[in-house]
VEXZA-809297 format. One record per residue: residue in three letters; y, x, z of N, C-alpha, C in turn; residue number from 1. Coordinates in steps of 0.02 Angstrom, whole numbers, plus 50000, padded with zeros to 5 digits. Each point is the difference from the previous one (the first is absolute). Layout:
BEGIN
(rec 'ALA', (Y, X, Z), (Y, X, Z), (Y, X, Z), NUM)
...
***
This chain:
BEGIN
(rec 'UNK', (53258, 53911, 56692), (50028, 50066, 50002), (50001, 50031, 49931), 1)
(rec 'UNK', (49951, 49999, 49965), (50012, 50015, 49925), (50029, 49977, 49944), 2)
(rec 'UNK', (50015, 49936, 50015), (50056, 49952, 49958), (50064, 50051, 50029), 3)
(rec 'UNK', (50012, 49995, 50041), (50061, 50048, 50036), (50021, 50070, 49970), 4)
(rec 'UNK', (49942, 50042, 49978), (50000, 50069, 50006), (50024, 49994, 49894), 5)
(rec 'UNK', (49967, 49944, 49988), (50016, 49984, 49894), (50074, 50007, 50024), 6)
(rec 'UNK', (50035, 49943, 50030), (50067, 49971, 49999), (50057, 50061, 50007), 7)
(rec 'UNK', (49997, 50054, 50040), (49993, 50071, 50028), (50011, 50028, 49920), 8)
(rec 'UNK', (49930, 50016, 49997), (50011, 50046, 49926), (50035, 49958, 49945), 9)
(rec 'UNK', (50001, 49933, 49998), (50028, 49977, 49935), (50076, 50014, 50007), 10)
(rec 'UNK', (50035, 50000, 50043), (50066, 49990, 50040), (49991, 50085, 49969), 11)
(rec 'UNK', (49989, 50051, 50027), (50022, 50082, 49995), (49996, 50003, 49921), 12)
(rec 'UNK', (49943, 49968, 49957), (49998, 50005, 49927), (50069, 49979, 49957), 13)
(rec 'UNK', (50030, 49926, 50035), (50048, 49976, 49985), (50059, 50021, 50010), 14)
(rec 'UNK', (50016, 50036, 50060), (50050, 50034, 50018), (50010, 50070, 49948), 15)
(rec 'UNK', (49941, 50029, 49988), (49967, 50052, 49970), (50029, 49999, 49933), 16)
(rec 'UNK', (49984, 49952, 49952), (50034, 49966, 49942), (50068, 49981, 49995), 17)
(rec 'UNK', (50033, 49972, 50043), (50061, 49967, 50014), (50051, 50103, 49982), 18)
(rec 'UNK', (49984, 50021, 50063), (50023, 50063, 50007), (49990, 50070, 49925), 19)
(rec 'UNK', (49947, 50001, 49976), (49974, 50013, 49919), (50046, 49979, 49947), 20)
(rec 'UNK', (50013, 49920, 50005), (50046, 49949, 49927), (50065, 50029, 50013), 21)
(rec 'UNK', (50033, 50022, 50090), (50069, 50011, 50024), (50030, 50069, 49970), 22)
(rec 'UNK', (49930, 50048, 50002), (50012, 50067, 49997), (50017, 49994, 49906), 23)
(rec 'UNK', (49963, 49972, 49978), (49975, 49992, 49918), (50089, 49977, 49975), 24)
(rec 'UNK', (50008, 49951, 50040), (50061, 49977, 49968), (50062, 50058, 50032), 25)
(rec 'UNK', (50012, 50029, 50043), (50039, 50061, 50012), (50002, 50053, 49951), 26)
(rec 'UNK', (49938, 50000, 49967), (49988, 50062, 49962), (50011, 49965, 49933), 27)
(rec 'UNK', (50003, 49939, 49999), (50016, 49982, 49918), (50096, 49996, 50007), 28)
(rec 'UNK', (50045, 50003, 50035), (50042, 50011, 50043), (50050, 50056, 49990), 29)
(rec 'UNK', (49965, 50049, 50021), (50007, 50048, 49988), (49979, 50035, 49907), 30)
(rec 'UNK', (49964, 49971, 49983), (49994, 50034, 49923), (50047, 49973, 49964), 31)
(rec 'UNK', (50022, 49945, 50030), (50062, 49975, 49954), (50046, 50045, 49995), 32)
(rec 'UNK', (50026, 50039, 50067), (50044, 50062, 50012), (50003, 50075, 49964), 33)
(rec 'UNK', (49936, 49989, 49979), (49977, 50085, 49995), (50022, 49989, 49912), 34)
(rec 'UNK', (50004, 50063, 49971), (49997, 50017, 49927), (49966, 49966, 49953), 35)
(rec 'UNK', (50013, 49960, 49942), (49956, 49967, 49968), (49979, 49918, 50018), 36)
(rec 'UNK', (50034, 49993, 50072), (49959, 49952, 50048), (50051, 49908, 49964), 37)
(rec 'UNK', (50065, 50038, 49969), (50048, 49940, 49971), (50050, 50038, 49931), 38)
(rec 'UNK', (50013, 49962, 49947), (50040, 50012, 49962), (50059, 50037, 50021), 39)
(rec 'UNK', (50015, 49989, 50067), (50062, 50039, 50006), (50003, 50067, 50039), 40)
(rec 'UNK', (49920, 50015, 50015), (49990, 50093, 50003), (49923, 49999, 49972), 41)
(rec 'UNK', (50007, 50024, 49913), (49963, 50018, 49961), (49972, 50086, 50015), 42)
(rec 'UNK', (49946, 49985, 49986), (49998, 50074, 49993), (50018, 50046, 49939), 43)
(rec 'UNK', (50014, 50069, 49998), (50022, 50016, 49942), (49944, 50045, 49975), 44)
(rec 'UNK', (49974, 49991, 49936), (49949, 50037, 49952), (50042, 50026, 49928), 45)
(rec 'UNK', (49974, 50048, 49980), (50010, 50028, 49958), (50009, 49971, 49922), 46)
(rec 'UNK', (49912, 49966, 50017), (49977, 49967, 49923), (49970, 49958, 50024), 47)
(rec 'UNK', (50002, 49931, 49959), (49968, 49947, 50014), (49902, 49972, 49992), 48)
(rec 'UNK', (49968, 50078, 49978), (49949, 50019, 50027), (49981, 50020, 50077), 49)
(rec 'UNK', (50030, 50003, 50033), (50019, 50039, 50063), (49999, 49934, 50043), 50)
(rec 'UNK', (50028, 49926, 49979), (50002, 49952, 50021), (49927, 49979, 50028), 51)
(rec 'UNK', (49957, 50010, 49967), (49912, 49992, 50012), (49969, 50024, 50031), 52)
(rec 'UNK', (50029, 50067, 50005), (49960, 50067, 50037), (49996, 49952, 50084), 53)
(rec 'UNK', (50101, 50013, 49999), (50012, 49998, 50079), (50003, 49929, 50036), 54)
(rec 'UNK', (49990, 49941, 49943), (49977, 49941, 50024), (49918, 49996, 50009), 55)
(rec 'UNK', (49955, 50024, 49978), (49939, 49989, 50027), (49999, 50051, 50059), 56)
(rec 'UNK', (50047, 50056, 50021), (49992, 50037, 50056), (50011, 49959, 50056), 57)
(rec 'UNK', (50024, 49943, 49988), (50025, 49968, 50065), (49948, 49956, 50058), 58)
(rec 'UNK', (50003, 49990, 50057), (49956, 49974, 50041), (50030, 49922, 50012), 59)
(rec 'UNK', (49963, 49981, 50007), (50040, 49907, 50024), (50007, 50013, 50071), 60)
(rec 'UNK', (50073, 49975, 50011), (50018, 50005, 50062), (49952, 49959, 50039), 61)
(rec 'UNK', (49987, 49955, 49992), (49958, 49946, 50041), (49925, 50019, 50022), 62)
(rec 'UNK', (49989, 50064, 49971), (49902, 49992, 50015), (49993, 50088, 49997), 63)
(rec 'UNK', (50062, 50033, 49932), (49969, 50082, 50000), (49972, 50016, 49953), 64)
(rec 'UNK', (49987, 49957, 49938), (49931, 49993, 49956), (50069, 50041, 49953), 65)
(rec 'UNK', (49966, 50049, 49966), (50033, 50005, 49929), (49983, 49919, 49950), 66)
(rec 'UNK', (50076, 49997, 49963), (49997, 49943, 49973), (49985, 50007, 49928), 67)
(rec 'UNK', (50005, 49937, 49977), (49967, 50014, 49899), (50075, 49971, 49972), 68)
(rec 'UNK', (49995, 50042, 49958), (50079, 49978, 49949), (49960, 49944, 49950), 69)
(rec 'UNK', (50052, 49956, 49999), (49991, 49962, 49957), (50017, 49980, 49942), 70)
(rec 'UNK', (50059, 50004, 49999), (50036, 50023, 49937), (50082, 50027, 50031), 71)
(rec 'UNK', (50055, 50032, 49940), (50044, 50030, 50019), (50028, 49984, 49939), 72)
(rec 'UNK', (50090, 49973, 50000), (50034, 49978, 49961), (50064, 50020, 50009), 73)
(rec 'UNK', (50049, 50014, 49964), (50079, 50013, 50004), (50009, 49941, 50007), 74)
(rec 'UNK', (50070, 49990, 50062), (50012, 49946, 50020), (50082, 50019, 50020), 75)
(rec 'UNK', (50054, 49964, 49960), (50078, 49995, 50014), (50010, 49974, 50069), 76)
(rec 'UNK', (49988, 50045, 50047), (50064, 49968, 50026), (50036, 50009, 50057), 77)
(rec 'UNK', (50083, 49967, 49995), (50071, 49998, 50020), (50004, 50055, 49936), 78)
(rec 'UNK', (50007, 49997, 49931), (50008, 50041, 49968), (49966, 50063, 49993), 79)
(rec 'UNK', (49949, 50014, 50043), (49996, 50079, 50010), (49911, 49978, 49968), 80)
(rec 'UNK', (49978, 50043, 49952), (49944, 49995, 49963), (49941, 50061, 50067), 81)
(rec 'UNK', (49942, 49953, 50023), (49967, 50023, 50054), (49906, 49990, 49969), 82)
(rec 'UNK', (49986, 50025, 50007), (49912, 49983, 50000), (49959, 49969, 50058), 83)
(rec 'UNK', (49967, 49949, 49995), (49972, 49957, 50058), (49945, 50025, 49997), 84)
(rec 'UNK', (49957, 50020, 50022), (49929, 49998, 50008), (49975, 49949, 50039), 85)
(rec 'UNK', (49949, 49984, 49986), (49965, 49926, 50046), (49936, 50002, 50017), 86)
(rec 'UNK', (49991, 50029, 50069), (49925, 50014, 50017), (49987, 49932, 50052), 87)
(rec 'UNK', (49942, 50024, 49988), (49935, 49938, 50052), (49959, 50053, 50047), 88)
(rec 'UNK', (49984, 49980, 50065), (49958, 50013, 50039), (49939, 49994, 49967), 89)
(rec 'UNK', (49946, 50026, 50016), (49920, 49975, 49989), (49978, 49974, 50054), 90)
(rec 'UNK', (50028, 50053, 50061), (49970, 49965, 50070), (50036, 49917, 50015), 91)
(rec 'UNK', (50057, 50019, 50010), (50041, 49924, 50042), (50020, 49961, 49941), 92)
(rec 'UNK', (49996, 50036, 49952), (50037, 49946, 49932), (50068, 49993, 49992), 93)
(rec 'UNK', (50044, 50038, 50042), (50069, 49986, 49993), (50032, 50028, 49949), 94)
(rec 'UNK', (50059, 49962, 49969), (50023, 50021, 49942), (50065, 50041, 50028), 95)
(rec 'UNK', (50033, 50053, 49952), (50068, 50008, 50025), (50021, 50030, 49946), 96)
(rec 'UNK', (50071, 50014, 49985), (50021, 50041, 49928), (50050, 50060, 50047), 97)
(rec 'UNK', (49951, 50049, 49961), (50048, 50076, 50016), (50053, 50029, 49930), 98)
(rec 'UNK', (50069, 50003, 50018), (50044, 49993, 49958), (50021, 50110, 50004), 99)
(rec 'UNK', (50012, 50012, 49935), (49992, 50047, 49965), (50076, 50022, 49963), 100)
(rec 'UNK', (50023, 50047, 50004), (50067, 50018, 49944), (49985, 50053, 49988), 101)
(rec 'UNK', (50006, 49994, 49904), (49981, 50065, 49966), (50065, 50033, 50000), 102)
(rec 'UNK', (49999, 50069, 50017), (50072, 50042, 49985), (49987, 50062, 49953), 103)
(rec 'UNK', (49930, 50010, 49964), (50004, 50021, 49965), (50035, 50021, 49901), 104)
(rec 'UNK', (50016, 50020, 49967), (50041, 50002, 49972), (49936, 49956, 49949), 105)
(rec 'UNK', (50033, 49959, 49949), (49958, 49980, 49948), (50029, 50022, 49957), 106)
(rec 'UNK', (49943, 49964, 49925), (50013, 50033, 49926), (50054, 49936, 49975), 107)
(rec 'UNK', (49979, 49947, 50012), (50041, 49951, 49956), (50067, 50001, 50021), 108)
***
């Protein structure tokens, strides 16, 4: 009967997980959609200081954790000059790049 009652909980843990990775990947899914989430809806900032602020404001879709910037680079492209930022999870470790367009006026 207690071999029975493990098999029970291992099965609800597994289902438990299965249902967790499903939700995780919906929500990585969906951030693709949202602002910032792909090169082709950047968010728009002012100054490319501003790029840092509102990339470490961000949560990883997958877990909730505010994430750590890792580094942030101007990056061409289809012609259109965009800023990548590239954060990491601490919790889950997942990488992702949140994409950035400065419309502020510059000096050069």
């Amino acid at each position: 009967m207690a071999q029975r009652k493990k098999t029970r909980a291992r099965n609800a843990r597994r289902e438990a997980e299965r249902a967790a990775e499903k939700l995780a990947a919906q929500r990585e899914k969906l951030f693709l959609l949202e602002p910032g989430g792909s090169p082709q809806r950047p968010i728009e900032v002012e100054t490319p200081v501003l790029v840092d602020l509102r990339a470490t404001g961000f949560a990883c879709p997958r877990c909730g954790t505010a994430v750590q910037l890792r580094e942030h680079a101007a990056t061409n492209v289809s012609g259109t000059l965009l800023r990548e930022a590239r954060v990491r999870c601490p919790r889950c470790g997942s990488k992702r790049s949140l994409w950035f367009r400065v419309t502020g006026a510059t000096l050069n």
